[in-house]
TORKOL-4160 file (C-alpha; in steps of 0.2 Angstrom, whole numbers, padded with zeros to 4 digits, m for minus):
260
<pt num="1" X="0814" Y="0044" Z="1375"/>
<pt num="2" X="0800" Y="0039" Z="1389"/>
<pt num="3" X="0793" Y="0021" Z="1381"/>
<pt num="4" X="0779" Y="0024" Z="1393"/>
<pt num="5" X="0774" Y="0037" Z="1385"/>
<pt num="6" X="0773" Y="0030" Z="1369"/>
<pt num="7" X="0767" Y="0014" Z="1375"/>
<pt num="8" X="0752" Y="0023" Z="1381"/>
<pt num="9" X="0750" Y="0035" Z="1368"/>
<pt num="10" X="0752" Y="0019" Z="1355"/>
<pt num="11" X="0738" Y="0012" Z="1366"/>
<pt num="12" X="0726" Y="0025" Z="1366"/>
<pt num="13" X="0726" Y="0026" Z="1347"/>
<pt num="14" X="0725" Y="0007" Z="1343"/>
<pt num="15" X="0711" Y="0006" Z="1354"/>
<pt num="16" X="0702" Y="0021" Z="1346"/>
<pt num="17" X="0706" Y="0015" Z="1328"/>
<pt num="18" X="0698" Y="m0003" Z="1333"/>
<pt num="19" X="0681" Y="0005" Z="1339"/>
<pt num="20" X="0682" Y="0012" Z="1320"/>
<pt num="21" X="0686" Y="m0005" Z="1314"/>
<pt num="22" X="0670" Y="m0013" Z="1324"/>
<pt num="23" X="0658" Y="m0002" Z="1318"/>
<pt num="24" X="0664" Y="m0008" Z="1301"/>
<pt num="25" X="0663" Y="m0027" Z="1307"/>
<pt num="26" X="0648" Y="m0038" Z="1297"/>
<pt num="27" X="0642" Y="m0021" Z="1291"/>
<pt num="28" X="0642" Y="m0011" Z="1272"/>
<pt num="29" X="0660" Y="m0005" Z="1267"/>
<pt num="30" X="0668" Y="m0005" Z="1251"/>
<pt num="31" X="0682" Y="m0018" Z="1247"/>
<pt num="32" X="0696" Y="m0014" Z="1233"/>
<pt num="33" X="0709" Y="m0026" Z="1228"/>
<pt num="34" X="0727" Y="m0019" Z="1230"/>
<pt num="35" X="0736" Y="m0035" Z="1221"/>
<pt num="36" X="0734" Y="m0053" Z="1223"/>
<pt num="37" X="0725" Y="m0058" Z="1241"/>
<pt num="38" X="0727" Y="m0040" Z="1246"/>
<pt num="39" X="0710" Y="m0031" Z="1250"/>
<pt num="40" X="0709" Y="m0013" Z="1257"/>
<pt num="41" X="0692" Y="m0009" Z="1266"/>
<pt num="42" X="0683" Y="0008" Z="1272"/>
<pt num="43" X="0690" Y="0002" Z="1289"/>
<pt num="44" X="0708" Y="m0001" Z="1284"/>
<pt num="45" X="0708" Y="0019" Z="1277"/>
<pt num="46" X="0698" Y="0024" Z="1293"/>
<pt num="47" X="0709" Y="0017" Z="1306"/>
<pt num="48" X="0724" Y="0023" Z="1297"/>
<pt num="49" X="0717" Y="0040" Z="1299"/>
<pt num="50" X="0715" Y="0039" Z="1317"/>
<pt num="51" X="0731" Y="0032" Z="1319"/>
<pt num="52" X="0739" Y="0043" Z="1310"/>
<pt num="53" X="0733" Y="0058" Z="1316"/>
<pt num="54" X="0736" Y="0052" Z="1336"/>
<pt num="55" X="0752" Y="0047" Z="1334"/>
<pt num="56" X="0759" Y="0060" Z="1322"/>
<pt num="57" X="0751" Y="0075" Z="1334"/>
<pt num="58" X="0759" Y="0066" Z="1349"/>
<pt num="59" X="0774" Y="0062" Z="1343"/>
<pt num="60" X="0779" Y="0075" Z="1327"/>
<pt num="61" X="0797" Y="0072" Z="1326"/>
<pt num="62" X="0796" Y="0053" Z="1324"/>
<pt num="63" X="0794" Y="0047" Z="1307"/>
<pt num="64" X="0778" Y="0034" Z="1297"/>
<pt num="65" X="0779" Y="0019" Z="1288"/>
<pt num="66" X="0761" Y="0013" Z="1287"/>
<pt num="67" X="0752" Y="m0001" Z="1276"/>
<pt num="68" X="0740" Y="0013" Z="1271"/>
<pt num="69" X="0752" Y="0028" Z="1268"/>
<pt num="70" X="0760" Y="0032" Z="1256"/>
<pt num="71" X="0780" Y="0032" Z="1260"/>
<pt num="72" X="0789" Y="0046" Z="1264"/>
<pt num="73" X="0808" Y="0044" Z="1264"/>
<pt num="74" X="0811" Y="0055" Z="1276"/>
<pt num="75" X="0806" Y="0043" Z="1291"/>
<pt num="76" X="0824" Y="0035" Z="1287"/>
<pt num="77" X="0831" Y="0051" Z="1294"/>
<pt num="78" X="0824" Y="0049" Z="1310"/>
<pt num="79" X="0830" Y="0039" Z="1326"/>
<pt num="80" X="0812" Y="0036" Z="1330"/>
<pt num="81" X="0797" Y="0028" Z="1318"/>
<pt num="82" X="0780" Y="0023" Z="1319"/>
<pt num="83" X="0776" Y="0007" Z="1310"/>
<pt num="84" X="0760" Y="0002" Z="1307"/>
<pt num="85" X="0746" Y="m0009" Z="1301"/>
<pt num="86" X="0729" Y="m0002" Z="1304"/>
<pt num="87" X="0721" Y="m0018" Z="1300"/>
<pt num="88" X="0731" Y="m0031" Z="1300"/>
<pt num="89" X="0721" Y="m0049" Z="1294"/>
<pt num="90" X="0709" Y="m0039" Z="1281"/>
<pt num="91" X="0705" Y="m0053" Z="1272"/>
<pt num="92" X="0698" Y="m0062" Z="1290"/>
<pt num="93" X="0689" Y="m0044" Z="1291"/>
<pt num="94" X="0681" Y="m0048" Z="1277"/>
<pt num="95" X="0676" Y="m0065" Z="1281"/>
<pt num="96" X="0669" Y="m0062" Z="1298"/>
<pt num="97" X="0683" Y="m0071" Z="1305"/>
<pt num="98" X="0686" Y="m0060" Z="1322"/>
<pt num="99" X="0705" Y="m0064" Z="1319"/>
<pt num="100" X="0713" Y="m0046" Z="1315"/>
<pt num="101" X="0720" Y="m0033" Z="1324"/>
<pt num="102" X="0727" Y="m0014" Z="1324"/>
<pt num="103" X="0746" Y="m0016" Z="1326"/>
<pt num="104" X="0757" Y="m0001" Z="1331"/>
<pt num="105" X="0777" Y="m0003" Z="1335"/>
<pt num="106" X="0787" Y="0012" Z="1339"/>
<pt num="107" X="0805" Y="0009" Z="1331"/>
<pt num="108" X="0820" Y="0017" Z="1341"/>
<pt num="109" X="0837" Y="0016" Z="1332"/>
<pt num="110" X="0831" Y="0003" Z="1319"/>
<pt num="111" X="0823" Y="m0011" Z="1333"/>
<pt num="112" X="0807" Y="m0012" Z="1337"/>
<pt num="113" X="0807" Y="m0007" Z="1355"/>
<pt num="114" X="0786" Y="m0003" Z="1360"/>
<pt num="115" X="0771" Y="m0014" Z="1352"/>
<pt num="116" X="0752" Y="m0014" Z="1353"/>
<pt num="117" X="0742" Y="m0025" Z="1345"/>
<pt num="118" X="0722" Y="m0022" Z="1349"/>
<pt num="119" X="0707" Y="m0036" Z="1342"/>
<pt num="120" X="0691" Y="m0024" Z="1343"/>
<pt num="121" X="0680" Y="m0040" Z="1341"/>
<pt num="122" X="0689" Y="m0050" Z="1354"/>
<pt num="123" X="0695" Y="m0036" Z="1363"/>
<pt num="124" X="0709" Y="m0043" Z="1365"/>
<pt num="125" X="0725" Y="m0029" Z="1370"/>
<pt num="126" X="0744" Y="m0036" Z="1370"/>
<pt num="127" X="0756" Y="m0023" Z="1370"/>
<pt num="128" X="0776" Y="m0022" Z="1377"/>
<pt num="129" X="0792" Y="m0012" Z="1381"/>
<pt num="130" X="0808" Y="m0021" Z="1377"/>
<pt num="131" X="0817" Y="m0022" Z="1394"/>
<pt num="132" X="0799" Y="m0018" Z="1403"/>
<pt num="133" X="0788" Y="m0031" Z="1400"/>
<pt num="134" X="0769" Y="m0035" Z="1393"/>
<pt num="135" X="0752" Y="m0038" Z="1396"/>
<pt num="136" X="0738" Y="m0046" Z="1389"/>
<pt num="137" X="0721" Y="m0033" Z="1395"/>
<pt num="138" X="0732" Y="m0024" Z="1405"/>
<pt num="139" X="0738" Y="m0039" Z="1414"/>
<pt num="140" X="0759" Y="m0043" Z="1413"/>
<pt num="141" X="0762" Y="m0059" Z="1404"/>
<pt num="142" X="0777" Y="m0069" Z="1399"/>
<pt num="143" X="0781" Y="m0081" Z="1383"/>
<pt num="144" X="0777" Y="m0102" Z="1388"/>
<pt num="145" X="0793" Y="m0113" Z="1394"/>
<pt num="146" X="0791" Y="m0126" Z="1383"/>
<pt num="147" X="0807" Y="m0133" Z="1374"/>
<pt num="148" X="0804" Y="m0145" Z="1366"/>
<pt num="149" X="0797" Y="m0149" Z="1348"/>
<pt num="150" X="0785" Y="m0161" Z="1350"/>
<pt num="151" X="0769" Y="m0156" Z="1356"/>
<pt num="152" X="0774" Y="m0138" Z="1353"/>
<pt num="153" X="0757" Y="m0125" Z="1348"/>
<pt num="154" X="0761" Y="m0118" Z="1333"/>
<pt num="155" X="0749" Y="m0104" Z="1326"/>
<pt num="156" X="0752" Y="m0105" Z="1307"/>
<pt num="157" X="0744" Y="m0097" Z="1290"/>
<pt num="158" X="0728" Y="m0103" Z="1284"/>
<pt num="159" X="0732" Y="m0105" Z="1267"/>
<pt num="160" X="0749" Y="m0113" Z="1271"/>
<pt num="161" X="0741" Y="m0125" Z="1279"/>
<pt num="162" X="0727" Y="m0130" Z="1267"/>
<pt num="163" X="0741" Y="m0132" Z="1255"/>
<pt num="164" X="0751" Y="m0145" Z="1265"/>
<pt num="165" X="0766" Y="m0133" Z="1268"/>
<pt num="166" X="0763" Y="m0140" Z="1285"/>
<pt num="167" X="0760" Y="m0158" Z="1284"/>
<pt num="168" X="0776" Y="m0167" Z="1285"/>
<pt num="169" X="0777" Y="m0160" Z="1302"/>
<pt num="170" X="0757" Y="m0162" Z="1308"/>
<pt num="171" X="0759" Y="m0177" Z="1320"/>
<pt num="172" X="0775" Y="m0167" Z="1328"/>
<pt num="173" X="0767" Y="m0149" Z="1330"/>
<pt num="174" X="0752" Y="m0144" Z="1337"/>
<pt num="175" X="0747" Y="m0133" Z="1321"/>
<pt num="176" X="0733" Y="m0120" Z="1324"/>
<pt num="177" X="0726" Y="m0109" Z="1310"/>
<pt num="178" X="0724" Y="m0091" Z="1313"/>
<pt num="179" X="0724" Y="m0075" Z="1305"/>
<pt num="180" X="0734" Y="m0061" Z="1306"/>
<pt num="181" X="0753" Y="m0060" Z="1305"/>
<pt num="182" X="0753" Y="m0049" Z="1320"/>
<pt num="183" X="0739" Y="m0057" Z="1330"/>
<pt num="184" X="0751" Y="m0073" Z="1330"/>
<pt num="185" X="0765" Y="m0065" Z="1337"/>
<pt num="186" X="0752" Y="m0059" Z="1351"/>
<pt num="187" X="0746" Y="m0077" Z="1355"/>
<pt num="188" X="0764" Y="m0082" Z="1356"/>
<pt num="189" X="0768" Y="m0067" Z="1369"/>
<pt num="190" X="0755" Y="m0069" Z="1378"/>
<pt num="191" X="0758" Y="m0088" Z="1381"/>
<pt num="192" X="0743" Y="m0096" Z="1372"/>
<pt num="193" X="0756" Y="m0103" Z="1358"/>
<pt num="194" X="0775" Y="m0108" Z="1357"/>
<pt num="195" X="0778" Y="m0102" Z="1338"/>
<pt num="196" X="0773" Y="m0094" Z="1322"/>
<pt num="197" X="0781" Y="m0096" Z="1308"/>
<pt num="198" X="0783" Y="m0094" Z="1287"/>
<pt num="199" X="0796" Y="m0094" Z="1277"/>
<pt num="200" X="0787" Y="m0081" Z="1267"/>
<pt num="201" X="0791" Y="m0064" Z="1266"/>
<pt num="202" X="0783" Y="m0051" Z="1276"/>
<pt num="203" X="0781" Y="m0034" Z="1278"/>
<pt num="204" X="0789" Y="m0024" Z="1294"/>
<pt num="205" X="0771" Y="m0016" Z="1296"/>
<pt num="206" X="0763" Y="m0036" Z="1296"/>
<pt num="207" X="0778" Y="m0040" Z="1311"/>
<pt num="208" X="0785" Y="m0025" Z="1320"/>
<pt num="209" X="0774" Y="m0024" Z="1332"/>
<pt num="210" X="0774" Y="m0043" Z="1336"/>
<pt num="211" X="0789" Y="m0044" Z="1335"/>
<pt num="212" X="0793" Y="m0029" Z="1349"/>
<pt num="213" X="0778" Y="m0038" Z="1360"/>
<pt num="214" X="0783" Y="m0057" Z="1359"/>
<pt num="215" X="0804" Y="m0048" Z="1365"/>
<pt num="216" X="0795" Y="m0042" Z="1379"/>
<pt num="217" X="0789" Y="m0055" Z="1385"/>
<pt num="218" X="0804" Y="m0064" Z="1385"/>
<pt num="219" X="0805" Y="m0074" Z="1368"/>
<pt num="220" X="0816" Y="m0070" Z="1351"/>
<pt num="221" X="0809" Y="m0067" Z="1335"/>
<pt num="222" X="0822" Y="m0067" Z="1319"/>
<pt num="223" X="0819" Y="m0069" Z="1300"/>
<pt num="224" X="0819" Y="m0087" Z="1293"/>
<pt num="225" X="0839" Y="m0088" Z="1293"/>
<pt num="226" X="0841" Y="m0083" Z="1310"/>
<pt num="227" X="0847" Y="m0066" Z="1311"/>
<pt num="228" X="0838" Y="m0052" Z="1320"/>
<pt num="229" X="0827" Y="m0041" Z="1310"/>
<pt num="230" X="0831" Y="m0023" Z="1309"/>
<pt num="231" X="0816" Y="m0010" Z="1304"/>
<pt num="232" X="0815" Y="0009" Z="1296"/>
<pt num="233" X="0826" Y="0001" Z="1282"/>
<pt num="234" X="0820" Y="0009" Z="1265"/>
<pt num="235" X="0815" Y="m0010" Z="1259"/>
<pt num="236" X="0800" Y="m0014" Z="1270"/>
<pt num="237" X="0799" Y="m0033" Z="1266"/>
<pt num="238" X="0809" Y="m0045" Z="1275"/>
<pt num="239" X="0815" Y="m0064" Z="1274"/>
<pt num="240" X="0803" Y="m0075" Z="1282"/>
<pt num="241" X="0795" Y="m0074" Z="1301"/>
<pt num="242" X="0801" Y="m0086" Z="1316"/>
<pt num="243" X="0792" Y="m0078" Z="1333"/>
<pt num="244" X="0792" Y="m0091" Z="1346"/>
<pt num="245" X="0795" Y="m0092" Z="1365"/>
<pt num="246" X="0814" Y="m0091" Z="1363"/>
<pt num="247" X="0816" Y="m0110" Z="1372"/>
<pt num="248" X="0810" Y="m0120" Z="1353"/>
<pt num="249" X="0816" Y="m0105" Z="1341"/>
<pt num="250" X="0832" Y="m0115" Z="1336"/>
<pt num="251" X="0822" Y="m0132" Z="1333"/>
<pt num="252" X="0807" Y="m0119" Z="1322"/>
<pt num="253" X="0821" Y="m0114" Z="1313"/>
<pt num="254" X="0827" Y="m0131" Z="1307"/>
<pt num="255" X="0807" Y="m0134" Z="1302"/>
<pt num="256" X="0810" Y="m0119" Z="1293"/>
<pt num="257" X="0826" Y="m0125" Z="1284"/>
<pt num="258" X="0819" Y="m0143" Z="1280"/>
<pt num="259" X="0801" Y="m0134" Z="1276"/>
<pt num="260" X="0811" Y="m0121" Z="1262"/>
């Protein structure tokens, strides 16, 4: 398989699904609630289209796992797999709050091995090819060097924070709010944070492409015990997030064991 070419062709539709998303932004669209704090816009099911629709016609024989698809089992018969959220953050999207973003991973032999994540309202384009490299708008970047705890720039939930998941660790940590699952892991790869992290479960279309960016540029992701994840299982849903610059992930990982 040429990961250029799916790196590219991932490219070209993330970006074409974001100019989707921006005519959406601050304008009418209709919201429907999928479960607790899980809203689905228009732009969600447009974006999904577009991705859809470029990817599947570029690449037929790999298989789709999507937020906003239903699942077809017979992706886990293939090698490759597209995994993808159109709109990952849609809550934010709701809000306003330009911290959301298109992710895309390309999953080869169960590891997430090409990402692209795009913020149409930033405009803001982090991709990667495990073994390759990334870049953050077409320019190669590499994960920080920090390795130490203190003073380490965490980008962290929201909510989790407004709860006080974070606070016996608030002097240490240099705890920043965002959105997005997937945006986080694109700060982290492209060196404007050290680490993201939950112990809360996540979905492998909320990570995958993050997690295939932030490998590229040199740092290690892993579930909240430590072990590697593995993608295109017929359970999407996996054990907690640690994304970080590879040089703190064994001191996040002891946060995230005291933090449980």
């Amino acid at each position: 398989m040429e990961l250029k070419f799916v790196h590219d062709l991932a490219v070209r539709a993330t970006l074409e699904a974001g100019a989707a998303i921006r005519g959406f932004y601050k304008d009418e669209y209709t919201v429907k609630d999928k479960g607790e704090d899980n809203p689905v816009t228009d732009a969600d099911l447009a974006a999904n289209d577009i991705l859809e629709r470029i990817l599947r016609e570029g690449l037929p024989e790999a298989g789709w796992l999507s937020e906003e698809s239903v699942d077809d089992p017979v992706r886990l018969g293939c090698r490759g797999c597209w995994i993808v959220d159109p709109l990952d953050g849609t809550r934010e999207f709701t809000m306003g709050i330009p911290q959301f973003v298109v992710s895309v991973a390309y999953v080869w032999d169960n590891h997430a091995v090409v990402g692209v994540l795009y913020n149409p309202i930033t405009e803001e384009l982090f991709s990667g090819i495990v073994g390759e490299g990334a870049w953050y708008n077409n320019e190669p970047v590499v994960v920080g060097s920090r390795e130490k705890l203190d003073g380490c720039k965490v980008v962290c939930s929201r909510t989790e924070m407004s709860k006080g998941w974070f606070d016996p660790w608030k002097e240490q940590l240099d705890l920043n709010p965002v959105g997005s699952v997937a945006y986080k892991f694109g700060l982290v790869a492209a060196g404007q944070a050290d680490a993201t992290f939950t112990n809360k479960p996540r979905n492998a279309w909320d990570i995958a492409g993050g997690v295939a960016i932030v490998e590229a540029a040199g740092g290690k992701s892993s579930d909240r015990h430590g072990k590697p994840y593995v993608f295109n299982t017929q359970t999407p849903l996996k054990d907690g997030v640690c994304g970080t610059n590879g040089g703190v992930h064994d001191s996040i990982l002891e946060v995230m064991r005291q933090q449980a």
